[in-house]
C-alpha positions in Angstrom: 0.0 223.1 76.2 -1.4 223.0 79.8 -4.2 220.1 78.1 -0.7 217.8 78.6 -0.9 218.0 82.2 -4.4 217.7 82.3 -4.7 214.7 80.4 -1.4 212.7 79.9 -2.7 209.7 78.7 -2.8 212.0 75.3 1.3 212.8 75.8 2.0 208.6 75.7 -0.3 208.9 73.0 1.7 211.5 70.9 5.5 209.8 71.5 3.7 206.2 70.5 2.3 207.2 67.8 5.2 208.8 66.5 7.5 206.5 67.2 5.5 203.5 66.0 5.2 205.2 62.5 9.0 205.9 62.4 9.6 202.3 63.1 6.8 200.4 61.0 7.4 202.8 58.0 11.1 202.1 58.7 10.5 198.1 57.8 8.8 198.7 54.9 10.5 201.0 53.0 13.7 199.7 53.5 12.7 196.7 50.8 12.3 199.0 47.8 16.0 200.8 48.5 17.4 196.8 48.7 18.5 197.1 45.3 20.5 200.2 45.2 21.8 199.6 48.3 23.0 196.4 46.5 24.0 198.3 43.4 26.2 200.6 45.5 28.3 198.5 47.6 28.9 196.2 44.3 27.3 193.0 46.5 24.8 190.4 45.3 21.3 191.4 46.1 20.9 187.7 48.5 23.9 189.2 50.8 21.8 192.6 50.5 18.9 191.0 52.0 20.9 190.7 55.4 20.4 194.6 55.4 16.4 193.7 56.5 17.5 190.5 57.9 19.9 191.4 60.8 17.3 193.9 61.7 14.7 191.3 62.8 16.9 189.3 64.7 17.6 191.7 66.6 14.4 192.9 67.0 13.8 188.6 68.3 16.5 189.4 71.1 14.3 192.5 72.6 11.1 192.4 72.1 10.8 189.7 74.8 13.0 191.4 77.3 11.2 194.9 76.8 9.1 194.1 79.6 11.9 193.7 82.0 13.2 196.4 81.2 10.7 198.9 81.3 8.9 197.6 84.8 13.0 197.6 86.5 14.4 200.9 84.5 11.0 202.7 84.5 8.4 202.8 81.2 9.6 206.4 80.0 13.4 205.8 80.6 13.3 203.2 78.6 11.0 204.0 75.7 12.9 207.1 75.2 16.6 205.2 75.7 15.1 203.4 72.5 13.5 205.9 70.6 17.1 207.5 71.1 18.6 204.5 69.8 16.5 203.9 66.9 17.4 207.5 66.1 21.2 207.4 66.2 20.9 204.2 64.6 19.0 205.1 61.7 21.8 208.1 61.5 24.6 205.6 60.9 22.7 203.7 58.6 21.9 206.8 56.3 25.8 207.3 56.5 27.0 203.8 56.0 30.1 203.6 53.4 29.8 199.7 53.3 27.2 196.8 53.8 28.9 196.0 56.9 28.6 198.9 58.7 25.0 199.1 56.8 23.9 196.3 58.9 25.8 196.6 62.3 24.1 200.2 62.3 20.6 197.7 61.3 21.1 195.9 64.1 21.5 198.0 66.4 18.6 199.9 65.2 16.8 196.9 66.1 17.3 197.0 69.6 15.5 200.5 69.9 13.0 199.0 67.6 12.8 196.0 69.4 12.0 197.8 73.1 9.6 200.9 71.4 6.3 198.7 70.6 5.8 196.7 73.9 7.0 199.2 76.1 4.6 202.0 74.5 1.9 199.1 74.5 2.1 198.8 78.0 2.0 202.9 79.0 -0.6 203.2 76.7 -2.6 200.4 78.2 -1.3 201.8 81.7 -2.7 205.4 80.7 -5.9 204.8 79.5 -8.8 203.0 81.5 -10.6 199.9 79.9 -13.2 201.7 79.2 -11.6 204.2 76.5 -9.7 201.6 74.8 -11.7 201.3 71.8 -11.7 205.2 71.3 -7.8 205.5 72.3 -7.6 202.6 69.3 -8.7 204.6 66.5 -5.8 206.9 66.5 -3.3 204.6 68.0 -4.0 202.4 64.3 -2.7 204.8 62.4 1.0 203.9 62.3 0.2 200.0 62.2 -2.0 200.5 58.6 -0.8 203.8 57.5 3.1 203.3 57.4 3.4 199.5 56.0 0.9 200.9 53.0 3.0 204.3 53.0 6.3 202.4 52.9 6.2 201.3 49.4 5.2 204.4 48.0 7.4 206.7 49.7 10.6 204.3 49.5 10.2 204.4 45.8 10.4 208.1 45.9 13.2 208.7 48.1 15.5 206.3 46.0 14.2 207.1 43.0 14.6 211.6 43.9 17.4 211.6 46.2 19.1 208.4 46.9 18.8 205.0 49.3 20.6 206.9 52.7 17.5 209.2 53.2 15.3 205.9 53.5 17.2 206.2 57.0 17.8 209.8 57.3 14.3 210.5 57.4 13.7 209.0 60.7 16.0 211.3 62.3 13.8 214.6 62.6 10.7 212.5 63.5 13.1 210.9 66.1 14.2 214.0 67.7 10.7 215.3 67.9 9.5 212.5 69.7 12.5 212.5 72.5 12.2 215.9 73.2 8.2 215.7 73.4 8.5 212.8 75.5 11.3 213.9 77.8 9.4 217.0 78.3 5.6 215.7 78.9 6.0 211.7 79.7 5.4 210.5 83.7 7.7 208.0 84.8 6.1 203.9 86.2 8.2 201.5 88.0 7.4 198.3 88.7 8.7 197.5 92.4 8.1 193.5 91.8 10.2 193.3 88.6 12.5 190.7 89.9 15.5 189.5 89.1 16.7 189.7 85.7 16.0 186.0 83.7 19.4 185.6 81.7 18.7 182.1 80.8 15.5 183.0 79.6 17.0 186.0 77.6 19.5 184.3 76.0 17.2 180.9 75.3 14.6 183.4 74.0 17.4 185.3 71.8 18.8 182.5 69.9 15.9 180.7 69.7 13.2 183.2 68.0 16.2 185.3 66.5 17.3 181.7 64.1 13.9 181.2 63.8 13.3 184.4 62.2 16.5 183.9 60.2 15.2 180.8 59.1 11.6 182.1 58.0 12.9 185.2 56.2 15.8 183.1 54.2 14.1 179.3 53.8 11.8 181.0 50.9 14.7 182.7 49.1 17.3 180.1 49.2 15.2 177.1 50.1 14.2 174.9 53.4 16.8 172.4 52.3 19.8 174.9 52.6 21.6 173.7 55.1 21.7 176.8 57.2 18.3 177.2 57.1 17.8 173.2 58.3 19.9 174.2 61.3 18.8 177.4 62.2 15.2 176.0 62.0 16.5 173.2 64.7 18.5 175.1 67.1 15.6 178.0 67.0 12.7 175.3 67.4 15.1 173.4 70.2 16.1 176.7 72.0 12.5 178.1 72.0 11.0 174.8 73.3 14.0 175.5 76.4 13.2 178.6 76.7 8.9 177.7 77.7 10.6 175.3 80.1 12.6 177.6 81.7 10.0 179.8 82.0 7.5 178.3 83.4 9.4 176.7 86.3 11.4 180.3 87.5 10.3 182.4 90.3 10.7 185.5 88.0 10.8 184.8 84.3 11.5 187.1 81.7 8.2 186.4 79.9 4.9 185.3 82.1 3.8 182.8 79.7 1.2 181.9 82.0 -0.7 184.9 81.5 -1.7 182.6 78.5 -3.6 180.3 80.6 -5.8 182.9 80.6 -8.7 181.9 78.1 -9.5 185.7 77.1 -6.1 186.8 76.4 -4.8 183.3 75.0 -7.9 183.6 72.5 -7.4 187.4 71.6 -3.9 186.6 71.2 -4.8 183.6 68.7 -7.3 185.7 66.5 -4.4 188.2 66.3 -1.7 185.8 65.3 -3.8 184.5 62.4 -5.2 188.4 61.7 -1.5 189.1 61.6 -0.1 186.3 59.2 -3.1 186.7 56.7 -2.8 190.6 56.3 1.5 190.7 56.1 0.9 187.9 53.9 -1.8 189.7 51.9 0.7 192.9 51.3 3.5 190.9 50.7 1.7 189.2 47.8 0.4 192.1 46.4 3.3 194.2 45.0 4.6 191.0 43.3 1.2 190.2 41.8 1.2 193.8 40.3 4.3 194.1 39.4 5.9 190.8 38.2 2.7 189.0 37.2 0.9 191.7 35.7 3.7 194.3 34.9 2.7 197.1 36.8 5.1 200.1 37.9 6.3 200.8 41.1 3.9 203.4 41.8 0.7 202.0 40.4 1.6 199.0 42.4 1.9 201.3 45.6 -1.4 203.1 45.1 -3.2 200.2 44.0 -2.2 198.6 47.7 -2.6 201.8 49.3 -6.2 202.0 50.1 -5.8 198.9 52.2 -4.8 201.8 55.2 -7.6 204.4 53.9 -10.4 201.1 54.5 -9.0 201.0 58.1 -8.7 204.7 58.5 -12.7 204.7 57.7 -14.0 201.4 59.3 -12.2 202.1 63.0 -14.6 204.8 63.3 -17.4 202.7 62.7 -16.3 199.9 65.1 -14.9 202.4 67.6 -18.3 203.5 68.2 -19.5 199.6 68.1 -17.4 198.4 70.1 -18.7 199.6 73.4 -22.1 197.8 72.9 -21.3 194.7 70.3 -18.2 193.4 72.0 -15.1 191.9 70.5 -16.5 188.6 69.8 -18.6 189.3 67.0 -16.5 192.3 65.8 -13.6 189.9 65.4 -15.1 186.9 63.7 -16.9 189.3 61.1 -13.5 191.2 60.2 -11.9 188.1 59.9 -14.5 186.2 57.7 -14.9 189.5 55.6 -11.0 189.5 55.2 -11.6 186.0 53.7 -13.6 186.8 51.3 -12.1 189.9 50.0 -8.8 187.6 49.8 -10.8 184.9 48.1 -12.1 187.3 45.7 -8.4 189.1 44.9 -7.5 185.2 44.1 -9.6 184.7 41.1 -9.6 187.9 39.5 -7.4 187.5 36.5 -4.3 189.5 35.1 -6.6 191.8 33.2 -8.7 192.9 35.5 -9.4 196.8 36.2 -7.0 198.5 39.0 -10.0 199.7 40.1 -11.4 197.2 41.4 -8.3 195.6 43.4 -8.1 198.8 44.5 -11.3 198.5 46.0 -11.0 194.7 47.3 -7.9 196.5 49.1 -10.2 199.1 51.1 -12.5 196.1 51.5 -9.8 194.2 53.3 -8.6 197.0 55.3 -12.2 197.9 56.4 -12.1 193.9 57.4 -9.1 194.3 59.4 -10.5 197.2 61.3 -13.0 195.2 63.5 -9.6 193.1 64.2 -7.2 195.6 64.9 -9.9 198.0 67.0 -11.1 195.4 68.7 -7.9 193.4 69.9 -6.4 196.6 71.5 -9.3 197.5 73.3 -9.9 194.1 74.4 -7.1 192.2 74.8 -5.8 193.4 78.4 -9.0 193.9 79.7 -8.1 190.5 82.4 -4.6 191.9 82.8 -3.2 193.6 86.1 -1.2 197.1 85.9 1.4 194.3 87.4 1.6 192.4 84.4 1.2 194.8 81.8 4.8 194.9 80.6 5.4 191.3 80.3 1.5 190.8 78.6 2.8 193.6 75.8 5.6 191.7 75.1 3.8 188.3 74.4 1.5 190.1 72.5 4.4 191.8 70.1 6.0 188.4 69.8 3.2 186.6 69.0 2.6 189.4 66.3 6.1 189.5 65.0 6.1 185.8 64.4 3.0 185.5 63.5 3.9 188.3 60.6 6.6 186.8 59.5 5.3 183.0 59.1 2.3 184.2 57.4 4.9 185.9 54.7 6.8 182.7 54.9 4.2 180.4 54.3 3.1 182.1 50.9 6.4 183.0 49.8 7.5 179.1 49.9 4.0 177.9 48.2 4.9 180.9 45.5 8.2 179.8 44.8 7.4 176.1 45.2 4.4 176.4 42.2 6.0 178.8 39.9 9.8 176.5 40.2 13.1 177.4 39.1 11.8 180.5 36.4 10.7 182.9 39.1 7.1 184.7 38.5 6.5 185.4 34.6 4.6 187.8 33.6 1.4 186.6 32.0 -1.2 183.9 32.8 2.0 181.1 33.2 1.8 182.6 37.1 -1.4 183.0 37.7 -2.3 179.8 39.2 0.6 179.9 42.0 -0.7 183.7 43.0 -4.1 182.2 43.4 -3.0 179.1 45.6 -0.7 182.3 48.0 -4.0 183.8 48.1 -6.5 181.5 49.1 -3.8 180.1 51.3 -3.7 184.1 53.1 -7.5 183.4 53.2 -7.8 180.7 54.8 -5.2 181.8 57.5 -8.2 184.3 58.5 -10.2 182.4 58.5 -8.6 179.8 60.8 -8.8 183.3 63.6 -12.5 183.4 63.0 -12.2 180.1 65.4 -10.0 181.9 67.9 -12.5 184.9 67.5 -15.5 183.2 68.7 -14.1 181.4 71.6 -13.9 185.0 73.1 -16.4 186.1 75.4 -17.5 189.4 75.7 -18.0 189.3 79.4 -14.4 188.7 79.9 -13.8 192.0 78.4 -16.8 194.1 80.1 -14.4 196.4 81.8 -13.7 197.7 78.1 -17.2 198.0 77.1 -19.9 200.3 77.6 -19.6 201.6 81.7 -16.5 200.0 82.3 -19.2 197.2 83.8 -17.2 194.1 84.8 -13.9 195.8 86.2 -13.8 194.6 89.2 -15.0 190.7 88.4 -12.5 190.6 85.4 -10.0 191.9 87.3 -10.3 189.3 90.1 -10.3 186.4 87.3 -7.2 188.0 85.6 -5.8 187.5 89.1 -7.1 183.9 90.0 -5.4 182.7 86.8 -2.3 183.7 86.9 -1.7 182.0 90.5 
């Protein structure tokens, strides 16, 4: 395995990779073992829920702090401490003898989960030059398509042959794997300028996007009017808007939220957050489409949604090799415009029409989300210092973790608010609330197409074709952050 030393950038590769699938695939399939997990501990299926719930507030707490961390502790110290985490964690939750202990072990399973994406963002961007981005991206996709689409599917099977613990259990081989290949072939990077640690920020940060999250993921289910949902949604909203104070008047915050004055990362980040909030939305709405409105099974529900990831799989090789001389500004604006009208089109097929064909509006949608997804992680650091790498990874995963969950938010409340107190019915009685969730997931696309064409392609030259524009963009990335 000498190829390791000579090219290491392949090594950060490897662990990311693997340790992005474990964790995606981990948020997924843990919805389709909800009920049994339910069933088991003799507990209502709405206390259940805090089994995914309790996860994502945690991950709220670290994701911002994950590039602290990594810049004072060192990149692989850190993502290994958390893939180690994550690990152990998923352990005790495969061995849990009570919801309780279920979601502590959740929890903490967040905090590895929490510091793995922006910290393996940031050596990935770290290892590979600008100008290989768009090639590094069409490997590095496959756990963000493959693992939500494979979630479903594979869920349903391990409940359904063995029992809801090896949902877990089934990280913990893949977890090894990745901590020993890591600890063995991963270089260490230190940032000497990390600073002080921002507790007010962390905290601020923490209660703020954590009761926000709370409040997104519960507001559909038991209603915005709950009262624990009206105060979370406060405190959150009020604790988030302290937090952007605090931050931008601190010598060293936690988050450099004025990396965002930067026009070509704001407006990557942007078409992203809307990319983000209409394709979570889209497979959220799916399943229940097939399986509540139409009365589809499990599995023919899972393979119908499935070839969303094969469309991906097959268009980042096409705009992999585009990239280089199109740019991202066109790339981006078509896959979000193409996503719109494959979601537009979903919308008004009716309750009889042939699996087939979704099936094929689903690798249509995916091949959309390609020019997205390839082209934001080529481009998006492309104004962005080795400096500010770390704290840039964790805006981005923020933004794309809110961003995920408001899209699903959004559709799940106009669902619930059209169909009313009897739930989704099958037959055509639900038809009309499923096509107001989808054009709404539409139009939430095509709201990025704005975001997509305000980019310009100069500002990311150092990721195109000869690296041309390194130098310039990396003067600019400089001039506005000071």
């Amino acid at each position: 395995m000498s190829w390791i030393q000579r090219r290491p950038e392949y090594a950060v590769a490897i662990v990311f990779v693997s340790s992005m699938f474990m964790n995606i695939l981990d948020t997924t399939v843990v919805n389709v073992a909800l009920p049994a997990v339910a069933h088991q501990f003799g507990v209502r299926a709405t206390d259940a829920e805090w089994v995914v719930t309790g996860y994502l507030m945690s991950l709220a707490v670290w994701i911002p702090a994950s590039g602290w961390l990594g810049d004072r502790f060192g990149t692989k110290r850190t993502l290994l401490a958390a893939v180690a985490l994550f690990t152990l964690a998923s352990a005790l939750c495969g061995m849990a003898t009570s919801l309780p202990l279920l979601v502590g072990a959740r929890i903490l399973q967040g905090v590895g989960g929490g510091l793995m994406s922006p910290v393996g963002t940031a050596m990935l961007f770290r290892a590979f030059p600008p100008e290989r981005r768009a090639n590094a991206a069409r490997v590095l996709i496959i756990p963000t398509v493959v693992a939500p689409a494979l979630g479903p599917v594979l869920g349903g099977f391990l409940v359904d042959t063995l029992s809801w613990h090896w949902v877990f259990l089934v990280n913990v081989p893949i977890g090894l794997a990745a901590l020993a290949f890591g600890a063995w072939s991963l270089k260490e990077h230190r940032e000497p300028t990390a600073g002080r640690f921002d507790l007010a920020g962390f905290l601020l940060a923490g209660v703020g996007l954590s009761l926000l999250l709370y409040a997104l993921s519960t507001g559909p289910v038991l209603g915005w009017g709950t009262p624990s949902v009206v105060a979370s949604a406060a405190v959150g909203a009020l604790a988030v808007v302290a937090f952007v104070w605090n931050e931008l008047r601190v010598r060293t915050p936690m988050l450099k939220l004025r990396l965002l004055t930067d026009r070509h990362f704001r407006n990557t980040n942007l078409a992203s957050a809307f990319g983000s909030a209409s394709f979570m939305g889209l497979l959220f709405l799916m399943p229940i489409f097939l399986q509540s409105a139409r009365g589809e099974s499990a599995f023919s529900s899972g393979l119908t949604t499935f070839p969303e990831a094969l469309g991906v799989l097959a268009s980042s090789q096409l705009v992999g090799k585009l990239y280089p001389r199109v740019g991202p500004r066109r790339l981006i604006a078509f896959g979000l415009t193409s996503m719109s009208v494959c979601t537009l089109v979903v919308a008004f097929m009716g309750l009889t029409a042939n699996l087939w064909v979704l099936r094929g509006l689903m690798f249509a949608a995916g091949a959309s989300m390609a020019f997205l997804f390839i082209s934001q992680q080529a481009a998006t650091f492309a104004r962005v210092s080795s400096a500010d790498t770390g704290h840039a990874s964790a805006i981005f995963n923020t933004q794309r973790q809110v961003a995920s969950m408001l899209g699903v938010a959004l559709l799940a409340t106009l669902l619930s608010a059209r169909l009313g107190a009897g739930g989704v019915q099958p037959g055509p009685q639900s038809l009309d609330a499923f096509r107001l969730a989808f054009v709404a997931s539409a139009l939430m696309a095509l709201a990025g197409v704005g975001a997509g064409l305000a980019i310009r392609d100069e500002d990311a030259a150092s990721t195109m074709r000869g690296g041309r524009g390194r130098a310039d963009s990396s003067e600019a990335a400089q001039a506005a952050m000071h």
